[in-house]
mmCIF file of the N, C-alpha and C atoms, coordinates in Angstrom:
data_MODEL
# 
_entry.id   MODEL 
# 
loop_
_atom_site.group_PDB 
_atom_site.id 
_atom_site.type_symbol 
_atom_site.label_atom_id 
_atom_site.label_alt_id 
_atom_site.label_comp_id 
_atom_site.label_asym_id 
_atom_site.label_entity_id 
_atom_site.label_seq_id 
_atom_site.pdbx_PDB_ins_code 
_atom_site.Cartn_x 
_atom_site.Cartn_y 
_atom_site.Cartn_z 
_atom_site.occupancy 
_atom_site.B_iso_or_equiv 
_atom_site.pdbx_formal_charge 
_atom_site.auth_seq_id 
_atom_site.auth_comp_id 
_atom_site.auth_asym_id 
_atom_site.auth_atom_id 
_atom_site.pdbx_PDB_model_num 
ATOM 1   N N  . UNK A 1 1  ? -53.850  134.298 20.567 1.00 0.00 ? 1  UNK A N  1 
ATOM 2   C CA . UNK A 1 1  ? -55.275  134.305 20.902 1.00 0.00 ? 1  UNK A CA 1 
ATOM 3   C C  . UNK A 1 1  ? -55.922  133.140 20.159 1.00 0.00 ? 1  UNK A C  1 
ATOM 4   N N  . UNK A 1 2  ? -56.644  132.425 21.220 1.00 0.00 ? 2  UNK A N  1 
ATOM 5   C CA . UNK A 1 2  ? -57.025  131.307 20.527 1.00 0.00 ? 2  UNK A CA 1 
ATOM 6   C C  . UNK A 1 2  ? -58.114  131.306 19.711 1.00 0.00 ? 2  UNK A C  1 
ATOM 7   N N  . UNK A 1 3  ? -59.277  130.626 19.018 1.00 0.00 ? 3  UNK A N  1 
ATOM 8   C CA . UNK A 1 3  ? -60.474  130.646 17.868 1.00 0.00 ? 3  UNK A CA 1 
ATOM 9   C C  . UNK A 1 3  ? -61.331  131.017 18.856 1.00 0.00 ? 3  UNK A C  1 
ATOM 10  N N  . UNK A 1 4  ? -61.458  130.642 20.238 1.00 0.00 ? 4  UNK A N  1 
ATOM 11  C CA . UNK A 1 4  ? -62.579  130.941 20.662 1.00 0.00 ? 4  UNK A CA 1 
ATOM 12  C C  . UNK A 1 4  ? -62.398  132.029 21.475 1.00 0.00 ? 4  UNK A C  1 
ATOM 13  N N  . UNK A 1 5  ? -61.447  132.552 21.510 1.00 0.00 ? 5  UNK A N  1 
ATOM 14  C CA . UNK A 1 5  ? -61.682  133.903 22.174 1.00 0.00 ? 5  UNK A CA 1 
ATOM 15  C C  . UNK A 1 5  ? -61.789  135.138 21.335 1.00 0.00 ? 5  UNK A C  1 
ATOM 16  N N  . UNK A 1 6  ? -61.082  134.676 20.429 1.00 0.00 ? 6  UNK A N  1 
ATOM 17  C CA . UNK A 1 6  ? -62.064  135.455 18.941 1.00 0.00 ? 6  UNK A CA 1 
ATOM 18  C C  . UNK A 1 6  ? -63.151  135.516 18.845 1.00 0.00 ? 6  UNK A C  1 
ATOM 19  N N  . UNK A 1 7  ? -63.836  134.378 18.679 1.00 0.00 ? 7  UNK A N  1 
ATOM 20  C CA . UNK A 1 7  ? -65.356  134.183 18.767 1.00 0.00 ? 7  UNK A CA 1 
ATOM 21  C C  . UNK A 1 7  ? -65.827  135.449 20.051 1.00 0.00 ? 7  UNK A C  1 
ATOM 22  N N  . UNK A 1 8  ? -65.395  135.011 20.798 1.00 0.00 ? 8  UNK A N  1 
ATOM 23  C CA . UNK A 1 8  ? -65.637  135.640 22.206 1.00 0.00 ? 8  UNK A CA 1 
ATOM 24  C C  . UNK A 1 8  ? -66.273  137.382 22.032 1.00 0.00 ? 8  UNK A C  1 
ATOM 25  N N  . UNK A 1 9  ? -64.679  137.515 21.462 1.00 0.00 ? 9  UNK A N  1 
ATOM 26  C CA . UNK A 1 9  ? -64.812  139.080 21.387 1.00 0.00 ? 9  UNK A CA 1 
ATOM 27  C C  . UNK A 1 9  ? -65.192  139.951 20.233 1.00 0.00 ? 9  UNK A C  1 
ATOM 28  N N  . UNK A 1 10 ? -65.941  138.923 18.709 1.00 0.00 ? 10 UNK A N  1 
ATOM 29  C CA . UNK A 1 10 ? -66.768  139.521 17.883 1.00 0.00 ? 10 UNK A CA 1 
ATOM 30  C C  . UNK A 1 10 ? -68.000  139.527 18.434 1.00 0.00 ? 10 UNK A C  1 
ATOM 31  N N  . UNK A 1 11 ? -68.246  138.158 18.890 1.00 0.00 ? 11 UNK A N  1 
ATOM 32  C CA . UNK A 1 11 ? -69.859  137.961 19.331 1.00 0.00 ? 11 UNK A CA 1 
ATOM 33  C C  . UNK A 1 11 ? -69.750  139.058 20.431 1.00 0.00 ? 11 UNK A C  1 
ATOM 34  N N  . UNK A 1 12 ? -69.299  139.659 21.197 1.00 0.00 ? 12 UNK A N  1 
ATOM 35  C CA . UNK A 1 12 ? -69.649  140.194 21.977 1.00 0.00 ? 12 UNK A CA 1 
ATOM 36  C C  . UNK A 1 12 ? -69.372  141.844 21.902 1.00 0.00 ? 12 UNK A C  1 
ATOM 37  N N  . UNK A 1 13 ? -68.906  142.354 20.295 1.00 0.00 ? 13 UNK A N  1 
ATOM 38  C CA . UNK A 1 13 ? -69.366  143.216 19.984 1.00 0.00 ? 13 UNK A CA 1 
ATOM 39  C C  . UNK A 1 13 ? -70.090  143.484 19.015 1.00 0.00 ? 13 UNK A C  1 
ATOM 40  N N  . UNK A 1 14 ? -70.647  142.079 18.566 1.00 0.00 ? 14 UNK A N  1 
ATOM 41  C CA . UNK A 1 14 ? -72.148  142.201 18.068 1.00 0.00 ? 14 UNK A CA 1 
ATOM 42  C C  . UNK A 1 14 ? -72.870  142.610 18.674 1.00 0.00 ? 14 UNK A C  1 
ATOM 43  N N  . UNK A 1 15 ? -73.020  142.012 19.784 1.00 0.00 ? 15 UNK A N  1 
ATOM 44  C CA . UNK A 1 15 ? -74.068  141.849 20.998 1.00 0.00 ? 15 UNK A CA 1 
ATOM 45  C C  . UNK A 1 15 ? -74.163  143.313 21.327 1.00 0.00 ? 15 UNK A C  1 
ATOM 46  N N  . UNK A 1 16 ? -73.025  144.175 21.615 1.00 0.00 ? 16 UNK A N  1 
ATOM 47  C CA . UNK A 1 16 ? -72.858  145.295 22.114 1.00 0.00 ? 16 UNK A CA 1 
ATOM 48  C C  . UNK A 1 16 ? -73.412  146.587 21.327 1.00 0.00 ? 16 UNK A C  1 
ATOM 49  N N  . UNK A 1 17 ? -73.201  146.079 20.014 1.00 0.00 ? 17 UNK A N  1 
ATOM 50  C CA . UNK A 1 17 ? -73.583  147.052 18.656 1.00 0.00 ? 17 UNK A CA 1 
ATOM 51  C C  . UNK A 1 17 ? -75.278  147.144 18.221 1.00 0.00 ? 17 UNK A C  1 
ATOM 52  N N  . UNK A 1 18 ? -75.511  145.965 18.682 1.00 0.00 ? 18 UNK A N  1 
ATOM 53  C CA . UNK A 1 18 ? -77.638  145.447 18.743 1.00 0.00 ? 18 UNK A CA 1 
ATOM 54  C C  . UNK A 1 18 ? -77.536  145.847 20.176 1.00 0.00 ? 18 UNK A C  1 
ATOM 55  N N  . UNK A 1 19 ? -77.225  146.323 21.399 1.00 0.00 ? 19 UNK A N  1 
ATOM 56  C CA . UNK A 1 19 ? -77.732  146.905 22.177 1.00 0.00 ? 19 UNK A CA 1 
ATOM 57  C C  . UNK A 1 19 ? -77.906  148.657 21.898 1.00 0.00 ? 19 UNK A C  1 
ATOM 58  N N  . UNK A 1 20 ? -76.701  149.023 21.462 1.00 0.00 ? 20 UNK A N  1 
ATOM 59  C CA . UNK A 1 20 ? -76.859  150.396 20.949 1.00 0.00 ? 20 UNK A CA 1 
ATOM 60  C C  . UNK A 1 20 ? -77.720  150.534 19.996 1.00 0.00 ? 20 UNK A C  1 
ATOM 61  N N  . UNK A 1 21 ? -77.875  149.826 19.271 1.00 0.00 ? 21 UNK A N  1 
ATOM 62  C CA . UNK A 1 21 ? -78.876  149.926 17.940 1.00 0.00 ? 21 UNK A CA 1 
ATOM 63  C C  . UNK A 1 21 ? -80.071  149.794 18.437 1.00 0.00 ? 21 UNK A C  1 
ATOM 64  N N  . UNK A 1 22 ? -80.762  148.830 20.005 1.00 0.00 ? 22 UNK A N  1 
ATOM 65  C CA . UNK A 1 22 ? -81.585  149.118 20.666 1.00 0.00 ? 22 UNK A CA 1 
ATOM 66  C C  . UNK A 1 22 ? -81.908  150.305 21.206 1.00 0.00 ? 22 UNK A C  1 
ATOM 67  N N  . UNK A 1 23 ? -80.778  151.320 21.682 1.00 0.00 ? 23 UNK A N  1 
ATOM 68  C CA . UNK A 1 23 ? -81.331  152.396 22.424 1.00 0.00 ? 23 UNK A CA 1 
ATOM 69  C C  . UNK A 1 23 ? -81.540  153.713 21.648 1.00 0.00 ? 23 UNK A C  1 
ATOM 70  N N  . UNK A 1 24 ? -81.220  153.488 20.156 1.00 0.00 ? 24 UNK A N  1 
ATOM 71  C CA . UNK A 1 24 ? -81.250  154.324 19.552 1.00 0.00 ? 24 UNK A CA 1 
ATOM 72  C C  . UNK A 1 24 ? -82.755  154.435 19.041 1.00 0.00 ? 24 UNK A C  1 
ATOM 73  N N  . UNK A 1 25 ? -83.330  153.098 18.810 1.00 0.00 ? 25 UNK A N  1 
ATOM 74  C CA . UNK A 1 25 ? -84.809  153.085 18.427 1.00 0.00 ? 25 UNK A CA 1 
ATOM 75  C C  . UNK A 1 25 ? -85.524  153.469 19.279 1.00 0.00 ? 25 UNK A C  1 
ATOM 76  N N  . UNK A 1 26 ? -84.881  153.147 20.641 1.00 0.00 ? 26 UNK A N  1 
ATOM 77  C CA . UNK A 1 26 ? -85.784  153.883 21.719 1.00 0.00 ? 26 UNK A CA 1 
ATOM 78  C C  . UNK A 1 26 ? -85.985  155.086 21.684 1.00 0.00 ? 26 UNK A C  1 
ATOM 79  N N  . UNK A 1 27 ? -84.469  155.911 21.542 1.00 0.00 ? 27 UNK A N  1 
ATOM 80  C CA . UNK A 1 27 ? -84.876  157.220 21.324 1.00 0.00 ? 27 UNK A CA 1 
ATOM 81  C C  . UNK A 1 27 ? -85.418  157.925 20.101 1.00 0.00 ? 27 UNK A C  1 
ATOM 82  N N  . UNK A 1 28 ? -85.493  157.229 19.527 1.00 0.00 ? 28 UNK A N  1 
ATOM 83  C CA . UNK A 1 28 ? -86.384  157.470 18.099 1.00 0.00 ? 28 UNK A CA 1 
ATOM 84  C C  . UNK A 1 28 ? -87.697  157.177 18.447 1.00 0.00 ? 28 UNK A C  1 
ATOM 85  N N  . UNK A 1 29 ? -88.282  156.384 19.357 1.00 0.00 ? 29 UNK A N  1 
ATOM 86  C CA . UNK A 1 29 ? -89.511  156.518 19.504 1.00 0.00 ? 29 UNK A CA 1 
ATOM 87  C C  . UNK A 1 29 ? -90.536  157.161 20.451 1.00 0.00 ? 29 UNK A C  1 
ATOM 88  N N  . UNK A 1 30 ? -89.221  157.744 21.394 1.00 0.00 ? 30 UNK A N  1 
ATOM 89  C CA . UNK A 1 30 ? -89.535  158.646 21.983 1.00 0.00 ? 30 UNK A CA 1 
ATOM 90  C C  . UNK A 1 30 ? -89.760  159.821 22.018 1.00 0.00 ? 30 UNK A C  1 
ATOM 91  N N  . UNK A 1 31 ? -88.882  160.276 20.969 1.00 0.00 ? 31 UNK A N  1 
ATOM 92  C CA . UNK A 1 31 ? -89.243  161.450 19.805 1.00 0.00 ? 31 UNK A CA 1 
ATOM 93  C C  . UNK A 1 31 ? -90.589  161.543 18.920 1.00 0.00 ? 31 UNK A C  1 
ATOM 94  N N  . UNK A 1 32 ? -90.321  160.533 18.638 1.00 0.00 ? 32 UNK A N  1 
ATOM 95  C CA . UNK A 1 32 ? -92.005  160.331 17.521 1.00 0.00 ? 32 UNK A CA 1 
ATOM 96  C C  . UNK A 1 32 ? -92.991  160.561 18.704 1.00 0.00 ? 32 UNK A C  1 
ATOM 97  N N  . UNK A 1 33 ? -92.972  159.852 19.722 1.00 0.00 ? 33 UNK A N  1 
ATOM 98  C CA . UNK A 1 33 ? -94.578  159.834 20.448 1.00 0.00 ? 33 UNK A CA 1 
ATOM 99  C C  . UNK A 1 33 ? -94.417  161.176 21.320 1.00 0.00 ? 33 UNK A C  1 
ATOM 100 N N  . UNK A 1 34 ? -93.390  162.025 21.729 1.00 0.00 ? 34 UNK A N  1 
ATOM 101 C CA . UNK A 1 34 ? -93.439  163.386 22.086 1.00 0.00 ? 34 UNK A CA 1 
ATOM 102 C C  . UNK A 1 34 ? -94.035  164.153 21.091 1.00 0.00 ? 34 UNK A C  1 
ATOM 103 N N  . UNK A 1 35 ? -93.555  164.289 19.868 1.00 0.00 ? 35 UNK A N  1 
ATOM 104 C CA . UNK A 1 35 ? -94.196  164.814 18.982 1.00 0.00 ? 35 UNK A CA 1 
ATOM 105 C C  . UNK A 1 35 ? -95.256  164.691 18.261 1.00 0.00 ? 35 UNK A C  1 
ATOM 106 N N  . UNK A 1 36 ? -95.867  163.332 18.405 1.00 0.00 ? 36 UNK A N  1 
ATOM 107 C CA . UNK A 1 36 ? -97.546  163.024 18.152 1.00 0.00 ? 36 UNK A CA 1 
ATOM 108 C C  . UNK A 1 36 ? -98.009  163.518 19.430 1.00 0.00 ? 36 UNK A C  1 
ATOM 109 N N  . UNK A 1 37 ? -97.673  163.773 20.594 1.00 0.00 ? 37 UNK A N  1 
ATOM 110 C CA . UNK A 1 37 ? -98.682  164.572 21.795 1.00 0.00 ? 37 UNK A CA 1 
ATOM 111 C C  . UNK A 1 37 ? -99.743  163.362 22.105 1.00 0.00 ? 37 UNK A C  1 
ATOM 112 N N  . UNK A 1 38 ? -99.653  162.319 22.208 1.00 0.00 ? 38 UNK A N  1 
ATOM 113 C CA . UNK A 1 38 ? -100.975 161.472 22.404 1.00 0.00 ? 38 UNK A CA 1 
ATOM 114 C C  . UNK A 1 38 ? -101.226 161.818 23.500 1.00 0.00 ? 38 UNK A C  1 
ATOM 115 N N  . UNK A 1 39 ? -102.638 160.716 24.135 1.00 0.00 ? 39 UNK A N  1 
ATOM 116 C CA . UNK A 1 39 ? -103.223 160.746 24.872 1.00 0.00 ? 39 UNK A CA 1 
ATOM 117 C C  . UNK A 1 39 ? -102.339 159.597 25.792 1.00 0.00 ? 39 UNK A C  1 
ATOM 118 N N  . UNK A 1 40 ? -101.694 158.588 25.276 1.00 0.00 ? 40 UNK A N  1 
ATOM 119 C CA . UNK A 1 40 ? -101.185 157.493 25.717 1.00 0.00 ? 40 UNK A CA 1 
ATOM 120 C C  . UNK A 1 40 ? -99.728  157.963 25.679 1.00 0.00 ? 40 UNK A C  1 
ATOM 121 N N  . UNK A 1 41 ? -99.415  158.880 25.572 1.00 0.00 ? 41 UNK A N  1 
ATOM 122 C CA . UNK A 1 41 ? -98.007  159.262 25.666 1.00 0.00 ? 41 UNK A CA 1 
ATOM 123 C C  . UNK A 1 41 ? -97.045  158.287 27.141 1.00 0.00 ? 41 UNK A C  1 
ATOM 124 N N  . UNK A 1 42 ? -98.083  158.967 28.653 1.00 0.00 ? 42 UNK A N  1 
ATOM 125 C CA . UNK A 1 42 ? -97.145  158.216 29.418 1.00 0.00 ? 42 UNK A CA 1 
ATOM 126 C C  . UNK A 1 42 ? -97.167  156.486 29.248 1.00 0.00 ? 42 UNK A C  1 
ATOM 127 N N  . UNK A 1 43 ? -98.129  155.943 28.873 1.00 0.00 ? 43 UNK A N  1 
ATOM 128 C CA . UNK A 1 43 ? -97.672  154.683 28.696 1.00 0.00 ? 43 UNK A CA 1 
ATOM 129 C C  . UNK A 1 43 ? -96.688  154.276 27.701 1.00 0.00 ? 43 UNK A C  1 
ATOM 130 N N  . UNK A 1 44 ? -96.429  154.990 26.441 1.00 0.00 ? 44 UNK A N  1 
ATOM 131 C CA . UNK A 1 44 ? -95.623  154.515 26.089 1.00 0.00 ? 44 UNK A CA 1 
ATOM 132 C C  . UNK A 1 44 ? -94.163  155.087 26.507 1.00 0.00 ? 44 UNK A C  1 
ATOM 133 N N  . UNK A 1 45 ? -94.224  156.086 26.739 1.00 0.00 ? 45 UNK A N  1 
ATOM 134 C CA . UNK A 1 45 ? -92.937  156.294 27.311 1.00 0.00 ? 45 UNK A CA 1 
ATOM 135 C C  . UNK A 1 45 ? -92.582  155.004 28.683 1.00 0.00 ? 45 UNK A C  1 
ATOM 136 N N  . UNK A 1 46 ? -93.521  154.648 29.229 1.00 0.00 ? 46 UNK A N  1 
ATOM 137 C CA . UNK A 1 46 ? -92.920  153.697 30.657 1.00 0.00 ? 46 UNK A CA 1 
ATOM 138 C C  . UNK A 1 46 ? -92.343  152.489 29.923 1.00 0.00 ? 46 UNK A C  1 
ATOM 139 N N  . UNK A 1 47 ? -93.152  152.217 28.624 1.00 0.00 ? 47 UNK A N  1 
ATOM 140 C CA . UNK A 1 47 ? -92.513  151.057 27.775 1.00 0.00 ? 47 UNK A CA 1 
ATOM 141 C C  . UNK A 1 47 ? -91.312  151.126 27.265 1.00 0.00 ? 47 UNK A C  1 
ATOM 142 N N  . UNK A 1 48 ? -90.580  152.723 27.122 1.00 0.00 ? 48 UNK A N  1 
ATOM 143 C CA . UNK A 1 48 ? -89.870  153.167 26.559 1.00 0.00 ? 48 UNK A CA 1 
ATOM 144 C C  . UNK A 1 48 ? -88.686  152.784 27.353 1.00 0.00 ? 48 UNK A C  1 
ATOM 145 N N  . UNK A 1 49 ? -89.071  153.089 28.868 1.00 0.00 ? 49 UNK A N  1 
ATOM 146 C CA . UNK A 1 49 ? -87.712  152.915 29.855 1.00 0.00 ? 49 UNK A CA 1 
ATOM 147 C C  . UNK A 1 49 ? -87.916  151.635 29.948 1.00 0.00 ? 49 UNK A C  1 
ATOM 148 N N  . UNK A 1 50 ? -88.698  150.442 30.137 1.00 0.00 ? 50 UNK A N  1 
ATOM 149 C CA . UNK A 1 50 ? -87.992  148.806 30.238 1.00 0.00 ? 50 UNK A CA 1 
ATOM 150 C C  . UNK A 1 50 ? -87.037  148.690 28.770 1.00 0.00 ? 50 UNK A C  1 
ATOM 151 N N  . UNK A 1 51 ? -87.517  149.138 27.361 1.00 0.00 ? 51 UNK A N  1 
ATOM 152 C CA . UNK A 1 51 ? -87.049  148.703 26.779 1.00 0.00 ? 51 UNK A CA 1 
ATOM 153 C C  . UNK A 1 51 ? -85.125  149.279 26.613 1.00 0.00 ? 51 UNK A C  1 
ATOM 154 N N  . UNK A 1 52 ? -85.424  150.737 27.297 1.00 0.00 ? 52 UNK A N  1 
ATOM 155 C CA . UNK A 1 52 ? -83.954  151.160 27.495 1.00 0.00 ? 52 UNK A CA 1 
ATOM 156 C C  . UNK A 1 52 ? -82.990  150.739 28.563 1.00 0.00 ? 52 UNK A C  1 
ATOM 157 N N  . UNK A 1 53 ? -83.462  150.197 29.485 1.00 0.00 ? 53 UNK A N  1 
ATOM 158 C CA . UNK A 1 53 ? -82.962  149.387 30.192 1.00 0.00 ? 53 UNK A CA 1 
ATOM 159 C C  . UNK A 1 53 ? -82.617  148.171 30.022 1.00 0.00 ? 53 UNK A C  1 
ATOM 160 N N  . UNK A 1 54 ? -83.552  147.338 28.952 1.00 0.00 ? 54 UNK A N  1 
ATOM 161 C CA . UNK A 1 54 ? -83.271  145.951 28.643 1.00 0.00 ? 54 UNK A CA 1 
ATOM 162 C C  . UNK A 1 54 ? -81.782  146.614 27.674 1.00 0.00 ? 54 UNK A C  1 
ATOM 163 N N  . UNK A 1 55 ? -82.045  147.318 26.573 1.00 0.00 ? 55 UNK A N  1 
ATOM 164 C CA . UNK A 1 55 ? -80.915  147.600 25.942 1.00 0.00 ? 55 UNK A CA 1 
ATOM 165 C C  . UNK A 1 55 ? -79.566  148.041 26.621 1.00 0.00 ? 55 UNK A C  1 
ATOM 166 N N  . UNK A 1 56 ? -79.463  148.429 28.100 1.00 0.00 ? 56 UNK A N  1 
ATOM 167 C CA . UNK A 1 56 ? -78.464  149.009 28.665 1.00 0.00 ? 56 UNK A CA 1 
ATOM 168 C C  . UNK A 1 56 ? -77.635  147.719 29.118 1.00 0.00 ? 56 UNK A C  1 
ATOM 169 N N  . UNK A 1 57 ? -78.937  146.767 29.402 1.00 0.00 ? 57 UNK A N  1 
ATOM 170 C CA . UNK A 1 57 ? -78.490  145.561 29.815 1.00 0.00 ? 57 UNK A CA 1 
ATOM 171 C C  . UNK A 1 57 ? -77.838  144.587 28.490 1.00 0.00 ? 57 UNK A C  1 
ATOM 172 N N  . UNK A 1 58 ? -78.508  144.668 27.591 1.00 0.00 ? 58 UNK A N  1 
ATOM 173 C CA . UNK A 1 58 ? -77.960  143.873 26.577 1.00 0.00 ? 58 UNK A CA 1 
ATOM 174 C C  . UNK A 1 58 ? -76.051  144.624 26.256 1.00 0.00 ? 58 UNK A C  1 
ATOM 175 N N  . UNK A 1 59 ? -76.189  145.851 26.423 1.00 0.00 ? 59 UNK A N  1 
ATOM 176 C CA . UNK A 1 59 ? -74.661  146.260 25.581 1.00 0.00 ? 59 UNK A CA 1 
ATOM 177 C C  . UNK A 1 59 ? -74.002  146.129 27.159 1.00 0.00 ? 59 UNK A C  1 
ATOM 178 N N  . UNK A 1 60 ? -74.215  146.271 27.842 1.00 0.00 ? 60 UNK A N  1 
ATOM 179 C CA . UNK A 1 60 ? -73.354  145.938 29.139 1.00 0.00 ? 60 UNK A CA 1 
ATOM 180 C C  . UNK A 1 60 ? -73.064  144.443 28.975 1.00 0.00 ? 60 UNK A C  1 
ATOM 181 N N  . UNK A 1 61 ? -73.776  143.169 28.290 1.00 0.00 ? 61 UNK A N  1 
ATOM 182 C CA . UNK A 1 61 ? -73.253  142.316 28.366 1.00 0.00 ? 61 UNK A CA 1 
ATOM 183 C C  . UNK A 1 61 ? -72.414  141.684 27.358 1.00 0.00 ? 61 UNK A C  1 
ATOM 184 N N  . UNK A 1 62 ? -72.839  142.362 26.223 1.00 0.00 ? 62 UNK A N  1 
ATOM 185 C CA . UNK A 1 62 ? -72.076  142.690 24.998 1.00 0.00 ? 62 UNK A CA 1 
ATOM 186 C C  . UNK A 1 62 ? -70.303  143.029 25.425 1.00 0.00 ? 62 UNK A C  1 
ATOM 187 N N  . UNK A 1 63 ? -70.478  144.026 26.469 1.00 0.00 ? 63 UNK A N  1 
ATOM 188 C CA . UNK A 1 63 ? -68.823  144.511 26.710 1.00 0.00 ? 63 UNK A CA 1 
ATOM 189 C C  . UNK A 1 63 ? -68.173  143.735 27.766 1.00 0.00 ? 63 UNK A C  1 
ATOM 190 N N  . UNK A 1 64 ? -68.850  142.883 28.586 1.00 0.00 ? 64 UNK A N  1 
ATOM 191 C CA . UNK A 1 64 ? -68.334  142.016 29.417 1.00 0.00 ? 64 UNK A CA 1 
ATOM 192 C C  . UNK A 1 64 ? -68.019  140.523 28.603 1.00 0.00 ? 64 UNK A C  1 
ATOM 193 N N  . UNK A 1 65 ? -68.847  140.620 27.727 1.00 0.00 ? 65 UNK A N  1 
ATOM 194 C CA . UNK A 1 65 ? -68.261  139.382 26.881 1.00 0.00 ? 65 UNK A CA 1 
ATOM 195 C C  . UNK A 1 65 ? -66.952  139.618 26.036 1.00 0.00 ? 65 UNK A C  1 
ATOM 196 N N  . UNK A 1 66 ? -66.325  141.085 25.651 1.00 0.00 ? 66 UNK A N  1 
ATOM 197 C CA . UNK A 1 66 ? -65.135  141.565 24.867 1.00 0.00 ? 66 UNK A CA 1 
ATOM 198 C C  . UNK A 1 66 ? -64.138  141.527 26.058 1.00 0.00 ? 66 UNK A C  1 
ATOM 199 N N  . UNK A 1 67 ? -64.504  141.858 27.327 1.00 0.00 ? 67 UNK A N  1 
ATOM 200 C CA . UNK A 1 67 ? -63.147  141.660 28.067 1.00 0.00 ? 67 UNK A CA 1 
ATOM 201 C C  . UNK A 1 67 ? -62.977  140.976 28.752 1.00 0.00 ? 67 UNK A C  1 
ATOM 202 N N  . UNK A 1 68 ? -63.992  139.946 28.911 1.00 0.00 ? 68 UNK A N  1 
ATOM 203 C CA . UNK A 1 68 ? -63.565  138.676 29.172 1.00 0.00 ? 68 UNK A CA 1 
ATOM 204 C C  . UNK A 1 68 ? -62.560  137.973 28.036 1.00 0.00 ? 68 UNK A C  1 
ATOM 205 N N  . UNK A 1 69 ? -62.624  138.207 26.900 1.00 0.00 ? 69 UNK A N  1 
ATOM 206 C CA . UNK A 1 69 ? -62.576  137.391 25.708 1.00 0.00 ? 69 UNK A CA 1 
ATOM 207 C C  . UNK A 1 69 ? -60.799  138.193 25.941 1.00 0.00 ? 69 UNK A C  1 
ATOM 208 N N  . UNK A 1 70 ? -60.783  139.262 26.003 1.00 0.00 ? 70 UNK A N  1 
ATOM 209 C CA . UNK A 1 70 ? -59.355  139.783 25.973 1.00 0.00 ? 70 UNK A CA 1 
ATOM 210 C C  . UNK A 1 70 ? -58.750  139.459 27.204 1.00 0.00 ? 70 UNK A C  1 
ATOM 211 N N  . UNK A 1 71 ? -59.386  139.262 28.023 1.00 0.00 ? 71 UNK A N  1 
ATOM 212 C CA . UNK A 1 71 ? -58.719  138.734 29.480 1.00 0.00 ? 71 UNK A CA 1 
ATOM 213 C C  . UNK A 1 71 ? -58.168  137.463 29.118 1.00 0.00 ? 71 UNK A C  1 
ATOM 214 N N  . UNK A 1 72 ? -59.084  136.357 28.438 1.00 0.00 ? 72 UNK A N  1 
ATOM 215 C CA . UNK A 1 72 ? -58.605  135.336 28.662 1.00 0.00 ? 72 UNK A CA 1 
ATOM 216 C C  . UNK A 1 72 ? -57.545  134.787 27.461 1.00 0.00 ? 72 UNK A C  1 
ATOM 217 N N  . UNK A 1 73 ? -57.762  136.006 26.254 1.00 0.00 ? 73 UNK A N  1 
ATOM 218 C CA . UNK A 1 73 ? -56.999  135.491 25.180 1.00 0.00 ? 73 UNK A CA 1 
ATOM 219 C C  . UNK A 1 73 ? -55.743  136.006 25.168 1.00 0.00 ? 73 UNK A C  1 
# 
C-alpha cells in the first residue's frame, strides 16, 4: 500500500469520525430544545434535519474515501 493511499484511508476516517461527531451534536441538541419546550422549537428542529443530513453526507463521504483508498491500495 502505497503513502497515498494511506493518506487516503486515515483522512477519510477522519472525515467519517467528524461526521459522526456531527450527528451526535445534533442529537444533543435536539434533546436540549425538546426539553426547553420553546416557542421556536419547530424551527430549530428543521435546522436540526439540514444539519443531520449535511452530517450523513459528510460520513458517507468519509467512508467512500476508506474504500476507495482500500480499493486502490
Amino acid at each position: 500500500m502505497g503513502l497515498g493511499m494511506a493518506w487516503l484511508i486515515w483522512g477519510g476516517a477522519a472525515v467519517t469520525v467528524a461526521g459522526v461527531g456531527l450527528l451526535l451534536w445534533t442529537v444533543i441538541e435536539v434533546i436540549r430544545a425538546r426539553r426547553a419546550g420553546e416557542a421556536a422549537l419547530r424551527m430549530r428542529l428543521q435546522r436540526a434535519v439540514v444539519t443531520n443530513l449535511a452530517a450523513l453526507g459528510v460520513s458517507a463521504l468519509g467512508l467512500m474515501m476508506v474504500v476507495i483508498g482500500l480499493l486502490l491500495g
